[in-house]
C-alpha positions in Angstrom: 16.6 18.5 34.3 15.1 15.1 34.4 11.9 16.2 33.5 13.4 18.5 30.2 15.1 15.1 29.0 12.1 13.2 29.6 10.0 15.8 27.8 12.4 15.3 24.9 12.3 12.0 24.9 8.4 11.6 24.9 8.4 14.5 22.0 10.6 12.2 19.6 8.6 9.4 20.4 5.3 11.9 19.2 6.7 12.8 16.3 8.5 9.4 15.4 5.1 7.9 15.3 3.2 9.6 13.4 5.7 9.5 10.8 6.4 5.9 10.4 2.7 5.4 9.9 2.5 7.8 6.9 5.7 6.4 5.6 3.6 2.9 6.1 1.0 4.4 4.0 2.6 6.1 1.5 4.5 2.8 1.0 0.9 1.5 0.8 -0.4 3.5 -1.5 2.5 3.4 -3.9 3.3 -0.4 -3.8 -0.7 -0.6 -4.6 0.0 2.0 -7.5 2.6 0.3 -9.0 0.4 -2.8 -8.9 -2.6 -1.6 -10.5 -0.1 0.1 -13.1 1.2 -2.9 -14.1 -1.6 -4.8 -14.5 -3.9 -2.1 -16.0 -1.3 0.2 -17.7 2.1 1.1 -18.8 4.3 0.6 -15.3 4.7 4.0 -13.6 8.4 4.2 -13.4 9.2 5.7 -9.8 6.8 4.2 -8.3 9.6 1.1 -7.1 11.8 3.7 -6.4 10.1 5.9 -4.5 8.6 2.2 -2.7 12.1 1.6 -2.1 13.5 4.6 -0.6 10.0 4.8 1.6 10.9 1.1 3.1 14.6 2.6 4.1 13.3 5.5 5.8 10.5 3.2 7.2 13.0 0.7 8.5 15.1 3.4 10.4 12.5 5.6 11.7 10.9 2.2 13.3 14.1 1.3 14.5 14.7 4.6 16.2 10.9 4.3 17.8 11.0 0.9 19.0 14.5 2.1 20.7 12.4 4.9 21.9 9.3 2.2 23.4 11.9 -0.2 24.3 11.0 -2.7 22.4 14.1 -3.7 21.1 14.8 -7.3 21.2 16.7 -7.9 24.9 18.1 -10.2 27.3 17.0 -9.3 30.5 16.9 -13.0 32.7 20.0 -12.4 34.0 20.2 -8.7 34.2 17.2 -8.6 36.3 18.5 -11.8 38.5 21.7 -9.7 39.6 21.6 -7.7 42.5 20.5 -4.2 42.5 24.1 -2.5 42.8 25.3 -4.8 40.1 22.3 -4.6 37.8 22.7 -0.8 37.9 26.3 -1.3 36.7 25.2 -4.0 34.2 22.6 -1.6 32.8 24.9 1.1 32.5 28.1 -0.7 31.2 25.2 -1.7 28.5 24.0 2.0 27.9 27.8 2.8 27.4 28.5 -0.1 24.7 25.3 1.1 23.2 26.2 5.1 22.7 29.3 4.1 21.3 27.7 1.9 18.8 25.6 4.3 18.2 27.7 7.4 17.9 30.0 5.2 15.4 27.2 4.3 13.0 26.2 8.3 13.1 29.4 9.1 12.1 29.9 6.2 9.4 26.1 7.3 8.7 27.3 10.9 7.9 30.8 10.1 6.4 28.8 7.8 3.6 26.1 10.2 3.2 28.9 12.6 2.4 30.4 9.9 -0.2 27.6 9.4 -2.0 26.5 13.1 -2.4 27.5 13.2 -5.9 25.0 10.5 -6.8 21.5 10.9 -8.0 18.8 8.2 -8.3 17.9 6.7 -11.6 13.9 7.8 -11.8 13.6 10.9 -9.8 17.1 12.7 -9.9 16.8 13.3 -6.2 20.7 13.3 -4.5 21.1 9.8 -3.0 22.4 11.8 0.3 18.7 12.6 0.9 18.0 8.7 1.1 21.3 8.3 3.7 20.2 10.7 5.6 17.8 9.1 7.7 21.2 6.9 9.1 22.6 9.3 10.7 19.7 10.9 12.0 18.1 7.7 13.4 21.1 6.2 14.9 22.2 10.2 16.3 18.0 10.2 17.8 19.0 6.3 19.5 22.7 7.4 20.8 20.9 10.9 22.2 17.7 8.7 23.6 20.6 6.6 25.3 22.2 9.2 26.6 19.3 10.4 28.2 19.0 6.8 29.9 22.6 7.0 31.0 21.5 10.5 33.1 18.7 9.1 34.6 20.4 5.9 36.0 23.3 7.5 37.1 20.9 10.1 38.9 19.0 7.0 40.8 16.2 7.0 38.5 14.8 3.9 36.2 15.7 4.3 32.5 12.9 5.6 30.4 13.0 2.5 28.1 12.4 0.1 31.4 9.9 2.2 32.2 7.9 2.1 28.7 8.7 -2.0 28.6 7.0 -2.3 31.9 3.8 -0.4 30.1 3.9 -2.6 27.3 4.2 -5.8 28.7 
């Protein structure tokens, strides 16, 4: 079983990356549009809106990947200064905090997706729930990604996240 959610959790990591780049890209590519349009031409109209809704999604995705590499800002001095029964708790207490932070802000995520279904945006027409998606989805990948974490502590094994911050640093 350890190896299926470690499997999972490497796949999301896969596919979370390539992503975010061509969001970066496409966020490129369109802020440079808009540029050149201004200067050159007429302003091409969705071009901030598309830029905006790019940096949203951008900003979630990389959220939910650094969560997924570990590199989320952390405090680990004294964690790692506690003795190895009581770090263990520590860590855990802390992957416990975090799934129900998570799991609230899917489901506040979800509920104001739901709101603001009726809405469309200004230049495109596309339903604004499309845009508040990636809420839900991000912070549901993170609580799922801790969950996975929680497992493999409480079956003796070193959290995934540890693991991937040792590689980086």
């Amino acid at each position: 079983m350890l190896k299926l959610l470690g499997w999972v959790d490497r796949i999301v990591g896969a596919i979370l990356g390539p992503v975010v780049v061509a969001g970066m890209v496409a966020l490129t590519f369109v802020i440079s549009l808009q540029i050149v349009s201004r200067v050159f031409f007429t302003s091409v109209t969705w071009t901030e809106e598309v830029a905006r809704f790019l940096l949203i999604w951008i900003t979630f995705l990389g959220a939910t990947l650094a969560f997924q590499q570990g590199r989320h800002i952390a405090v680990q001095l004294a964690r790692d200064s506690l003795p190895a029964n009581l770090r263990r708790i520590v860590i855990g207490a802390g992957i416990l905090v975090s799934i129900a932070f998570l799991a609230t802000l899917t489901w506040i995520g979800w509920r104001y997706m739901d709101l603001q279904s009726f809405q469309r945006s200004p230049s495109l027409r596309i339903p604004m729930n499309n845009i508040y998606l990636v809420m839900p989805v991000a912070s549901g990948l993170m609580a799922a990604m801790s969950c996975i974490d929680l497992v493999r502590l409480l079956s003796g094994d070193t959290t995934i996240r540890d693991r991937m911050r040792d590689v980086v640093e």
